[in-house]
N, CA, C and O of each residue as an XYZ file, in Angstrom:
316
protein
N      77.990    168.835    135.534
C      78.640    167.698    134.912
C      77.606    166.718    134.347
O      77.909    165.910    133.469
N      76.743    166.781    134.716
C      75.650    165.793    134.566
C      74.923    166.126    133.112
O      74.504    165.341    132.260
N      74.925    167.700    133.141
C      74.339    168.063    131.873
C      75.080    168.030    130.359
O      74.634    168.287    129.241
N      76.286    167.641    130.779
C      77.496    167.505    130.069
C      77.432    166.270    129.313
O      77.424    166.176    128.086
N      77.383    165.243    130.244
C      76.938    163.712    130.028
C      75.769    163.748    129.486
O      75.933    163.344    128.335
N      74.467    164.048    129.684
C      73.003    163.698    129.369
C      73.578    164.660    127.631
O      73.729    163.815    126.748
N      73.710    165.319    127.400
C      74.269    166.724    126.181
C      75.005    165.047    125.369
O      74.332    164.220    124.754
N      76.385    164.981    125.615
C      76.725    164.148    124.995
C      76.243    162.627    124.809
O      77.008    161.919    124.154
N      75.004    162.003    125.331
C      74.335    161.193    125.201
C      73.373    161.067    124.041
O      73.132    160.096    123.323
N      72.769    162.581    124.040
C      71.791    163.015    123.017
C      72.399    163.265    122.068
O      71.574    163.353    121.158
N      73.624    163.489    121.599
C      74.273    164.049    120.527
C      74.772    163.287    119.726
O      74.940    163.651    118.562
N      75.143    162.003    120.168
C      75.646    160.818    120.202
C      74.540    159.608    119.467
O      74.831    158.762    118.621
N      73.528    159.807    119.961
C      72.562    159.002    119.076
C      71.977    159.317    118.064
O      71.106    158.485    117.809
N      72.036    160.304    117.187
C      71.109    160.599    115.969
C      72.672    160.378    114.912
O      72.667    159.999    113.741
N      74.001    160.770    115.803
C      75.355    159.876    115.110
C      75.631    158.658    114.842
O      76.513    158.186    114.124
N      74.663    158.071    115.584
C      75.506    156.778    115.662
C      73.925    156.025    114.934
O      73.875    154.807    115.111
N      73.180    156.396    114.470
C      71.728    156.226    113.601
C      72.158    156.631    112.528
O      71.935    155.873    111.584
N      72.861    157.828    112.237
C      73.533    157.766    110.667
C      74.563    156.738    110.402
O      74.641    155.961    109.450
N      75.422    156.898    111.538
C      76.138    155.310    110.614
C      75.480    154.215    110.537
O      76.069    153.250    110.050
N      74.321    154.084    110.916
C      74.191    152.713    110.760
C      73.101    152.260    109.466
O      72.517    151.179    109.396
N      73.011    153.316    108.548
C      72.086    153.599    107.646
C      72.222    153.921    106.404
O      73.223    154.635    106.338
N      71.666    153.756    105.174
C      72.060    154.835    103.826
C      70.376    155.212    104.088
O      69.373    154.581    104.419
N      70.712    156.621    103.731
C      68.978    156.826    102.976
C      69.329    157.133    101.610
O      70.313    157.790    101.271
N      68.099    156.398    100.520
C      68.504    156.163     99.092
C      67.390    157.137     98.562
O      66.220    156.931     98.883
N      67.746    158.230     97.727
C      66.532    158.853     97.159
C      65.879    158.776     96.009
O      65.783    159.766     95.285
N      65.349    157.607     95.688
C      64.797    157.610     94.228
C      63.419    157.606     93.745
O      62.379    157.633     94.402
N      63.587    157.569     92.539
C      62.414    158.292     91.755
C      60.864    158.145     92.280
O      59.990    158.954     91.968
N      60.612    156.840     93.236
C      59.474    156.382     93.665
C      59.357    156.647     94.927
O      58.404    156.207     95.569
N      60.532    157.584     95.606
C      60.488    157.630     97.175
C      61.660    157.477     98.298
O      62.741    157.710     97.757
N      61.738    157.312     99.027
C      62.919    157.357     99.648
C      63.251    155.670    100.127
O      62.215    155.110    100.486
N      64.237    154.967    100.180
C      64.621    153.860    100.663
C      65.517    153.892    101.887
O      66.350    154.794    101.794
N      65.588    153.282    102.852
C      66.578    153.168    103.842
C      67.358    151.557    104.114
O      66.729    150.648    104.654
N      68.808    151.392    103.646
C      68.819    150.387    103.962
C      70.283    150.262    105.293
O      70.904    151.186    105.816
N      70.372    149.370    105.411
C      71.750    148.953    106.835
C      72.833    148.883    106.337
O      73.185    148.188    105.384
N      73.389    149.559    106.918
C      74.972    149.693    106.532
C      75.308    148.219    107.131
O      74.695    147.530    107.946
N      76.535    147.996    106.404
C      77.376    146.484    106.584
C      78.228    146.642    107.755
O      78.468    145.897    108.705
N      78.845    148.468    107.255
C      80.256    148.785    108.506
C      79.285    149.796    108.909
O      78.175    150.043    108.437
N      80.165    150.537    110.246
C      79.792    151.654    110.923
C      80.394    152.864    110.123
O      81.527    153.083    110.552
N      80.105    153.586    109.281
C      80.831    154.684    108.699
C      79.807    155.364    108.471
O      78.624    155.035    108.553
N      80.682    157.174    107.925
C      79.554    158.090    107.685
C      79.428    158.078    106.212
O      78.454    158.662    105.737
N      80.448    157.375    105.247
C      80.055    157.608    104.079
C      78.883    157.086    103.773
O      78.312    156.186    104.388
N      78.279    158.005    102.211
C      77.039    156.922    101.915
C      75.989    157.052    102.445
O      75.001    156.332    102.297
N      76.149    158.389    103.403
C      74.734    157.964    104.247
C      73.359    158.288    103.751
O      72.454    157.616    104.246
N      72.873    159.656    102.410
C      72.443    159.925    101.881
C      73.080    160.109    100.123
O      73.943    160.738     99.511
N      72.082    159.179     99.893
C      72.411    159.009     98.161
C      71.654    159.336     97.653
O      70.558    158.980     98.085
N      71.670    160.332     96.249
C      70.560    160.828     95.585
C      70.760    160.114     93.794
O      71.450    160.463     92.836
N      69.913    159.157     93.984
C      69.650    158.159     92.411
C      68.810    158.342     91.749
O      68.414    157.513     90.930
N      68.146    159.844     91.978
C      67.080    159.935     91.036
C      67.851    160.146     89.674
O      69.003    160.540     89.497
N      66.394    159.580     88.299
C      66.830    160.124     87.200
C      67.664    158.659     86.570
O      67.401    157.458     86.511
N      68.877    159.613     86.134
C      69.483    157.954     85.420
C      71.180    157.735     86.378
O      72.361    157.492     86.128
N      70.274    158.021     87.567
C      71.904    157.901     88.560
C      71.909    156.465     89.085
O      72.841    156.075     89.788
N      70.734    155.555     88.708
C      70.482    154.253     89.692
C      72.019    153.348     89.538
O      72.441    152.470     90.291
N      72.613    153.876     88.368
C      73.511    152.728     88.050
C      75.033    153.054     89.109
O      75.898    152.193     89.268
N      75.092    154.285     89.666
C      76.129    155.105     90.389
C      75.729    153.758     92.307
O      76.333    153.580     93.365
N      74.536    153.262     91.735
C      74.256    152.424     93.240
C      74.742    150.759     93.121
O      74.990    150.008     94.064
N      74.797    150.417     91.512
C      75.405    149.225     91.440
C      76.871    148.752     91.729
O      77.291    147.624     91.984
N      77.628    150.146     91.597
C      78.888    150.042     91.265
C      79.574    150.857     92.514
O      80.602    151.531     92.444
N      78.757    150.636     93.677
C      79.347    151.327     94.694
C      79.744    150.407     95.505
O      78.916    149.496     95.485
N      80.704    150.160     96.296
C      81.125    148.695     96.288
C      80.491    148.575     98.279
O      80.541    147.509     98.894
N      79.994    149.819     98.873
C      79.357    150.008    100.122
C      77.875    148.965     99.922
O      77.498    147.947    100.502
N      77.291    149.817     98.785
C      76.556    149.667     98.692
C      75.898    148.036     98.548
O      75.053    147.401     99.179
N      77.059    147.662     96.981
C      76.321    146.456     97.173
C      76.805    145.515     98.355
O      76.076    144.558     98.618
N      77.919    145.689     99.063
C      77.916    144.977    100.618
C      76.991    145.219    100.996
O      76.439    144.151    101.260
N      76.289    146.120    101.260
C      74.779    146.180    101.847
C      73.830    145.496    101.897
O      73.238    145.041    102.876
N      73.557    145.346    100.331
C      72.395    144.458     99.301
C      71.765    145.472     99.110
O      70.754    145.499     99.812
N      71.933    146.641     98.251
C      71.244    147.334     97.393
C      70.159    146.586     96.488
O      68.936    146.706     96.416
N      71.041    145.803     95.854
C      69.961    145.213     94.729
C      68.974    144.354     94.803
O      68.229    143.971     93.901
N      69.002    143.981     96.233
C      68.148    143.354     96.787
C      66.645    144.202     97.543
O      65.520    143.715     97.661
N      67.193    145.810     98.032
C      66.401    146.662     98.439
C      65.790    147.217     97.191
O      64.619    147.377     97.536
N      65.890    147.622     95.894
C      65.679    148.192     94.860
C      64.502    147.202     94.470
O      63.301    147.468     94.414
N      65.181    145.913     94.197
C      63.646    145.041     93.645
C      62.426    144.896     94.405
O      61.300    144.604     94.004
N      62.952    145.218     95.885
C      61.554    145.103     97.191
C      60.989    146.181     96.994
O      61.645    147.221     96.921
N      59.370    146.153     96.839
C      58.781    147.866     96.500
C      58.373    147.932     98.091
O      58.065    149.012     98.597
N      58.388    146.782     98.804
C      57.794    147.307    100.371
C      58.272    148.049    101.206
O      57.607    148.346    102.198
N      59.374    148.470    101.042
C      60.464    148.783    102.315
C      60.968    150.290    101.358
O      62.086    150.805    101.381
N      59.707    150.772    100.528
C      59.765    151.996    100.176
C      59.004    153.212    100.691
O      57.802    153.103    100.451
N      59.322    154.304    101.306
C      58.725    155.513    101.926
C      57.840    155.971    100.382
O      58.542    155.680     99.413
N      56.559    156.573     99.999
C      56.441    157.128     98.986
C      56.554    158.442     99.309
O      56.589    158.943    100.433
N      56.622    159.089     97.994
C      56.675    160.584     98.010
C      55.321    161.550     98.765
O      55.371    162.780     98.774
């Protein structure tokens, strides 16, 4: 029973780290920003190319502050 519990403990946190996250993939690298709600949508977005505008008009997103993560180059992973 114990291994049951410790099993669903571990399984449970790399879930509950995706909701609380988008990872954004664009042209300069990867971005991660905080979700507003707990949900799984959204959690990986791919904006490379001429998709950046599919991130303005996502209405998750800009609850987030997308456009606020996009203009910050610090809080970018590079390739």
């Amino acid at each position: 029973m114990r291994k049951i519990i410790f099993l669903l403990i571990v399984a449970a946190a790399p879930a509950f780290g995706v909701m609380n996250y988008h990872v954004i993939f664009l042209d300069d690298g990867v971005k991660i920003l905080k979700k507003a709600d707990l949900a799984l949508d959204d959690t990986f977005i791919d904006a490379r190319g001429v998709k950046r505008f599919k991130l303005i008009t996502n209405p998750s997103l800009v609850k987030s502050g997308v456009k606020n993560l996009i203009d910050d180059k610090s809080a970018s992973i590079p390739k």
